[in-house]
C-alpha positions as a LaTeX table, in Angstrom:
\begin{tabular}{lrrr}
\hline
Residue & $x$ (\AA) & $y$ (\AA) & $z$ (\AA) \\
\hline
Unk1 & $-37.50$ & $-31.92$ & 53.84 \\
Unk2 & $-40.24$ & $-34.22$ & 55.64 \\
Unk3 & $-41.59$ & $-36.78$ & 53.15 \\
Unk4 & $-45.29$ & $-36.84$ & 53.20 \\
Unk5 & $-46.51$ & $-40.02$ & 54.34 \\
Unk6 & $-50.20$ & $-41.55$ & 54.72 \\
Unk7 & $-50.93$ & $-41.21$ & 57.50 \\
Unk8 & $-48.51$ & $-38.33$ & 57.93 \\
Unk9 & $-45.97$ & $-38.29$ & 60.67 \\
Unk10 & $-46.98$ & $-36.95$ & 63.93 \\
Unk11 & $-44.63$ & $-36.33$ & 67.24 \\
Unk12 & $-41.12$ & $-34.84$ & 67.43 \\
Unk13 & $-38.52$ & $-35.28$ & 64.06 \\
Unk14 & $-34.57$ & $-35.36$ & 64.88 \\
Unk15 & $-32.34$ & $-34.29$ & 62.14 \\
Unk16 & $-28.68$ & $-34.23$ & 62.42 \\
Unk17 & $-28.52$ & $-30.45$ & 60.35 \\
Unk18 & $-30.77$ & $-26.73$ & 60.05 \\
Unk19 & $-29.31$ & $-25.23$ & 57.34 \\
Unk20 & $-30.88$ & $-21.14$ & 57.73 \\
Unk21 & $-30.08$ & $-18.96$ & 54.18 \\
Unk22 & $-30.20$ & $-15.23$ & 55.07 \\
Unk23 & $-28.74$ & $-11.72$ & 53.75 \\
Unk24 & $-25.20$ & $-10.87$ & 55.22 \\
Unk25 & $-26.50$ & $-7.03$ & 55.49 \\
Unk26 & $-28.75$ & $-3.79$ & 54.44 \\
Unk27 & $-25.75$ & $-1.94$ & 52.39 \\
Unk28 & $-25.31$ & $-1.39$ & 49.03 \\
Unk29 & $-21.91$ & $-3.53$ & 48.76 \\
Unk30 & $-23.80$ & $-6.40$ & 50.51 \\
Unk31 & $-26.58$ & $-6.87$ & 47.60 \\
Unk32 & $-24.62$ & $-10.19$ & 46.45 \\
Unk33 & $-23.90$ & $-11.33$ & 49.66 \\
Unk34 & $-25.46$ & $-14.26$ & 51.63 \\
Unk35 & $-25.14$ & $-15.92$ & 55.10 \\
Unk36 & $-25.45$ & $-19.22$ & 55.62 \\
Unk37 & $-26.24$ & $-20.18$ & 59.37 \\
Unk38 & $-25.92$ & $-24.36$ & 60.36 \\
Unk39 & $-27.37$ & $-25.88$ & 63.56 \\
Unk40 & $-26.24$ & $-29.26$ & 63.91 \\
Unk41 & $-25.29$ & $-32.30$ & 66.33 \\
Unk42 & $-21.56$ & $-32.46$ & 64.46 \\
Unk43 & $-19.19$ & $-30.38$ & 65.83 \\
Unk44 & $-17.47$ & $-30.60$ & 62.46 \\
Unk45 & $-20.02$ & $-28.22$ & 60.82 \\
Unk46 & $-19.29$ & $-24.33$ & 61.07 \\
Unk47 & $-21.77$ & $-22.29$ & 62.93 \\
Unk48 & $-21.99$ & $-19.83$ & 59.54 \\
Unk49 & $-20.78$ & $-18.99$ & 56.35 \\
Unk50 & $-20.76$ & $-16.11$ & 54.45 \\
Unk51 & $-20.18$ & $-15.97$ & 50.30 \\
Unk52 & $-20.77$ & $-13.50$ & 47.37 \\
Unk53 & $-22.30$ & $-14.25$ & 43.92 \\
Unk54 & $-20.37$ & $-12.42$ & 40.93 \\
Unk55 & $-23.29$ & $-11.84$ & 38.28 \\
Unk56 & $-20.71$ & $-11.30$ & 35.96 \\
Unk57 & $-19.53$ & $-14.93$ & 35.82 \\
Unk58 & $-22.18$ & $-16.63$ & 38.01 \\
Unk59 & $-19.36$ & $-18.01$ & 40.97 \\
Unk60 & $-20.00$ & $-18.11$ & 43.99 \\
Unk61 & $-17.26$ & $-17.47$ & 46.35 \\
Unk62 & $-16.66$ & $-17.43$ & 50.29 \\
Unk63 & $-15.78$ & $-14.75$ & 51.84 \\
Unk64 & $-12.87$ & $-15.34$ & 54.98 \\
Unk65 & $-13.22$ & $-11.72$ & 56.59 \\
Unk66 & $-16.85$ & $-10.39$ & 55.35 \\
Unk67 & $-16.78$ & $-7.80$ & 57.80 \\
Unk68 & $-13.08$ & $-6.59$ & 56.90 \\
Unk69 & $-13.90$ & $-6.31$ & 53.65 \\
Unk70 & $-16.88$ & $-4.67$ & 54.40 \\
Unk71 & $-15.37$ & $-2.12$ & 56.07 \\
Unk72 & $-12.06$ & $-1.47$ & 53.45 \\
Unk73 & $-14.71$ & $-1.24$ & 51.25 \\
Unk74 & $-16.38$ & 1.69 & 52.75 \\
Unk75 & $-13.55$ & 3.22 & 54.22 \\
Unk76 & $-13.04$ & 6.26 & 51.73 \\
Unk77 & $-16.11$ & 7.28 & 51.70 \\
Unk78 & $-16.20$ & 7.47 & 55.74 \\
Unk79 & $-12.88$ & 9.27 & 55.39 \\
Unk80 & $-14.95$ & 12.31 & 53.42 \\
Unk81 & $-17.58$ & 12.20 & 55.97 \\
Unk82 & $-14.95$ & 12.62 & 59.08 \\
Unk83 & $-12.98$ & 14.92 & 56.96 \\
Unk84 & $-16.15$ & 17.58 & 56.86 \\
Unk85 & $-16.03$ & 17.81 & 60.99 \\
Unk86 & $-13.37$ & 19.99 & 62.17 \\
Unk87 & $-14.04$ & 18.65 & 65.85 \\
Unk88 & $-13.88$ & 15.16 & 67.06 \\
Unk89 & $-17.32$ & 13.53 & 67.27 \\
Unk90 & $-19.26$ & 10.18 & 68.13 \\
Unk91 & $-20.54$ & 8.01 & 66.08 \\
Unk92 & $-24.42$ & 8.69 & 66.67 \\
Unk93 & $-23.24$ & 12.47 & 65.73 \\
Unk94 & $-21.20$ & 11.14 & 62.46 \\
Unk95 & $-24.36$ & 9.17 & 61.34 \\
Unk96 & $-26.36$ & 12.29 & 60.87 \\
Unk97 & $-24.25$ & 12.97 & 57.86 \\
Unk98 & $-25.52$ & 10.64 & 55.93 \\
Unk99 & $-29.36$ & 10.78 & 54.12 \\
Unk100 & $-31.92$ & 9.00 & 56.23 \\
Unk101 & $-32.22$ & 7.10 & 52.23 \\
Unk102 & $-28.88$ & 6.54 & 51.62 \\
Unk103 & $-28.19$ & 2.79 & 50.34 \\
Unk104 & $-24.37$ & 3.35 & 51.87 \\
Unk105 & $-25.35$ & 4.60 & 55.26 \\
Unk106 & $-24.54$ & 2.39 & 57.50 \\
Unk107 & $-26.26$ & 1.19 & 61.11 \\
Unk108 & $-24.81$ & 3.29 & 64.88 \\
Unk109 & $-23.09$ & $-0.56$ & 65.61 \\
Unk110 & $-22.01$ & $-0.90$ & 62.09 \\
Unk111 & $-20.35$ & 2.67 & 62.03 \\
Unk112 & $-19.18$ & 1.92 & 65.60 \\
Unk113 & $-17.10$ & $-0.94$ & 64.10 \\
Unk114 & $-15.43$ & 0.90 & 61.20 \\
Unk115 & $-14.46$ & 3.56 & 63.60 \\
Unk116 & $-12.62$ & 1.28 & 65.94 \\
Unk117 & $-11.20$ & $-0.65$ & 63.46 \\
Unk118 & $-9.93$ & 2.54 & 61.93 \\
Unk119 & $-8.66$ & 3.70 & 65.11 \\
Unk120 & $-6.82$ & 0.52 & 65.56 \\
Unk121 & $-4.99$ & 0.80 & 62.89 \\
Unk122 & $-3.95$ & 3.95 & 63.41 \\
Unk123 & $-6.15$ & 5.80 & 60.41 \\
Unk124 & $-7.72$ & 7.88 & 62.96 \\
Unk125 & $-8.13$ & 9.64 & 66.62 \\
Unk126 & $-9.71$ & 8.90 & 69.22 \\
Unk127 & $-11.04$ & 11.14 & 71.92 \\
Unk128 & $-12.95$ & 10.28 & 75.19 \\
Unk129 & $-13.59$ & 7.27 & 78.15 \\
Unk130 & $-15.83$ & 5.70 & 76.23 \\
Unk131 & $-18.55$ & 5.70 & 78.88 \\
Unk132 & $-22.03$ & 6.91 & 79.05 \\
Unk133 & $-20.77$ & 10.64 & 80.10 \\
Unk134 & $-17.95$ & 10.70 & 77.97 \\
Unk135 & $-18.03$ & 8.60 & 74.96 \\
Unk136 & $-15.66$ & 8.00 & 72.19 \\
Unk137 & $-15.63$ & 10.83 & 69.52 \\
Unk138 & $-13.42$ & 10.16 & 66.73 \\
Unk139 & $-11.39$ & 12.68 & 64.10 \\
Unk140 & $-8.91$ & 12.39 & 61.36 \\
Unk141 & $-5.70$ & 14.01 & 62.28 \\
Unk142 & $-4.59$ & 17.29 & 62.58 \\
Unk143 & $-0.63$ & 19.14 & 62.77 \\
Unk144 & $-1.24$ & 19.29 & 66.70 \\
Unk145 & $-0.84$ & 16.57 & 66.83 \\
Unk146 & 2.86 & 15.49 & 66.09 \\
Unk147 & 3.14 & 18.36 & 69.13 \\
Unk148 & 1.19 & 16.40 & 71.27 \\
Unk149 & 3.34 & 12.49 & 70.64 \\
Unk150 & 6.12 & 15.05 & 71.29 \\
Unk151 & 5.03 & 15.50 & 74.63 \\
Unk152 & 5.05 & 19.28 & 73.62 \\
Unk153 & 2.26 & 22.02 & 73.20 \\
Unk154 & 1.42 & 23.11 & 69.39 \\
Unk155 & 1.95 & 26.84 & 68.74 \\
Unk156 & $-1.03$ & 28.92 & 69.91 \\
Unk157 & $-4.07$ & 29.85 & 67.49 \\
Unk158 & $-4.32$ & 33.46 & 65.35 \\
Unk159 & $-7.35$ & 34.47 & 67.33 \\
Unk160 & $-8.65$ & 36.57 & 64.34 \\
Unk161 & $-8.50$ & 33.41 & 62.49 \\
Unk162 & $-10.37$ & 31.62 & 65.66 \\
Unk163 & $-12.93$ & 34.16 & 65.57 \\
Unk164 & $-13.71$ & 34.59 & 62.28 \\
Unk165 & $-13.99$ & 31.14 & 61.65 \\
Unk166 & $-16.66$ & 31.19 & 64.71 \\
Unk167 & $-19.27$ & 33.24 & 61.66 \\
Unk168 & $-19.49$ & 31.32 & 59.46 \\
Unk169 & $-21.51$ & 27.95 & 60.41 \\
Unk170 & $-22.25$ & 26.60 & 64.28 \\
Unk171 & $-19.69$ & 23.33 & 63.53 \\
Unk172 & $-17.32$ & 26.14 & 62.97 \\
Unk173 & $-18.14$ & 27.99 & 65.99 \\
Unk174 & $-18.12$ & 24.69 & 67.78 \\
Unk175 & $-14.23$ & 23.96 & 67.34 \\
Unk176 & $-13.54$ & 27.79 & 67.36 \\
Unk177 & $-14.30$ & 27.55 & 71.06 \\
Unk178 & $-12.46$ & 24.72 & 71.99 \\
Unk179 & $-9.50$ & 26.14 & 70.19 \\
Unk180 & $-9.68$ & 29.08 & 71.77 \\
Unk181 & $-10.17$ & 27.74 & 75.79 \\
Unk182 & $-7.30$ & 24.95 & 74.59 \\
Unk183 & $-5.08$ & 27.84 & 73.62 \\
Unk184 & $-5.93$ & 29.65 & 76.66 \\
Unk185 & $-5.10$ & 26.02 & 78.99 \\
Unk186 & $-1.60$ & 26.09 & 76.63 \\
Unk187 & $-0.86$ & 29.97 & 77.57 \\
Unk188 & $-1.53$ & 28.93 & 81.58 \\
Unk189 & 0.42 & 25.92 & 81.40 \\
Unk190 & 3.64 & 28.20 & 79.44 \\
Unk191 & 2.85 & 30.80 & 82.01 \\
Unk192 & 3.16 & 28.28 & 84.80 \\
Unk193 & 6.06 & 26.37 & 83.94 \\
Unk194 & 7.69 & 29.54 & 83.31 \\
Unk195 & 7.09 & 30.92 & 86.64 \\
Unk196 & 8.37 & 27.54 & 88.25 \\
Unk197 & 11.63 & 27.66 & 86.78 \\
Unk198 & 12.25 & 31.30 & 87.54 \\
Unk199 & 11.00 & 30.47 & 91.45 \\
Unk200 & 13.22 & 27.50 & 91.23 \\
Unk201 & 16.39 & 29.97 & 89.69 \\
Unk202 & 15.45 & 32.19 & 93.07 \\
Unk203 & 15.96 & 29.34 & 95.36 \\
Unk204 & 18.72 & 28.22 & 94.12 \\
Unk205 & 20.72 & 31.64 & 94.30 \\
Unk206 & 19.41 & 32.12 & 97.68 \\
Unk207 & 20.46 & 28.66 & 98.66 \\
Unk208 & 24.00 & 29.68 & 97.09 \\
Unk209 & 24.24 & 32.68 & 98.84 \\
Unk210 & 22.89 & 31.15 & 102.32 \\
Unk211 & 25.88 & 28.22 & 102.00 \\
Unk212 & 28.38 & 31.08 & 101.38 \\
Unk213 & 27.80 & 32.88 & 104.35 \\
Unk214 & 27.61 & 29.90 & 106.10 \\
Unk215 & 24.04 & 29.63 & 106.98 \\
Unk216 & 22.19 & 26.59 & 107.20 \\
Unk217 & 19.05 & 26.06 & 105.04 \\
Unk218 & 15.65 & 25.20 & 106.46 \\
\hline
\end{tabular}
């Protein structure tokens, strides 16, 4: 605080410490939380600091990981909102399953964050490049997908259970499509490797048969 003096100070003022108080963010679970931002000349003093108020018993404690916690603390209730998409989606598409008033909805970077930290850790999948033509979509997992680890192809789709699944809501018919043209890639790819194997059972009998009668191969 500048001291008011007569006459009052005039020119440039040096302190050794800006101390900024601020909210730590917009959500619900962030109501009793407060960031504290320091500008100083010590390099001693930490650039920020974030604490939470308990009105219960009036302390005031820091917080070590705010956004960690932040994010545990929401994680259930992002777990409903992935589990109601059948197909793997990004986060700008995830967002617009929240209300536009929700006090819990969080912000695209915010959302962002909780999806890759979920994804680290293994909670989730992740889909995509994450580039401008193909970003990152994210799901919760499915039995495929033990198949897939496997190196192996899951068991093709009941296509009367593809198709009637494709009536009853567009999501539905959505992920009823891509089932169906990735259970058409998975009968190709069987169909393939099957025909490989049998041209590669030809060639070998007809290289046995060549060496018996004592003809050279090409």
């Amino acid at each position: 605080m500048i001291p008011d003096t007569d006459p009052p100070i005039r020119g440039i003022i040096f302190v050794d410490i800006v101390l900024k108080l601020g909210c730590f963010g917009k959500l619900k679970c962030d109501r009793n939380r407060r960031r504290l931002i320091a500008l100083s000349r010590t390099a001693g003093t930490p650039d920020s600091l974030a604490f939470e108020w308990n009105p219960a018993t009036g302390v005031f404690s820091e917080l070590t990981d705010p956004y960690g916690r932040r994010y545990e603390e929401n994680w259930s209730q992002l777990q409903v909102i992935l589990a109601k998409r059948e197909i793997a989606v990004t986060h700008h598409e995830l967002l617009k399953d929240w209300l536009a008033d929700d006090e819990e909805r969080p912000s695209p970077s915010t959302l962002y964050e909780w999806l890759n930290r979920a994804f680290d850790q293994k909670r989730i999948r992740r889909e995509g490049y994450g580039t401008r033509t193909d970003p990152w979509r994210y799901r919760l997992e499915n039995e495929d997908d033990e198949y897939y680890e496997r190196g192996e192809l899951p068991p093709l789709k009941d296509v009367s259970e593809i198709l009637r699944g494709m009536r009853r809501s567009p999501r539905a018919r959505e992920a009823a499509t891509r089932s169906l043209r990735s259970g058409a890639i998975e009968s190709i790819a069987r169909k393939t490797s099957k025909s490989c194997c049998q041209d590669a059972q030809a060639a070998g009998r007809l290289h046995v048969r060549r060496k018996h009668r004592g003809i050279e191969s090409p």
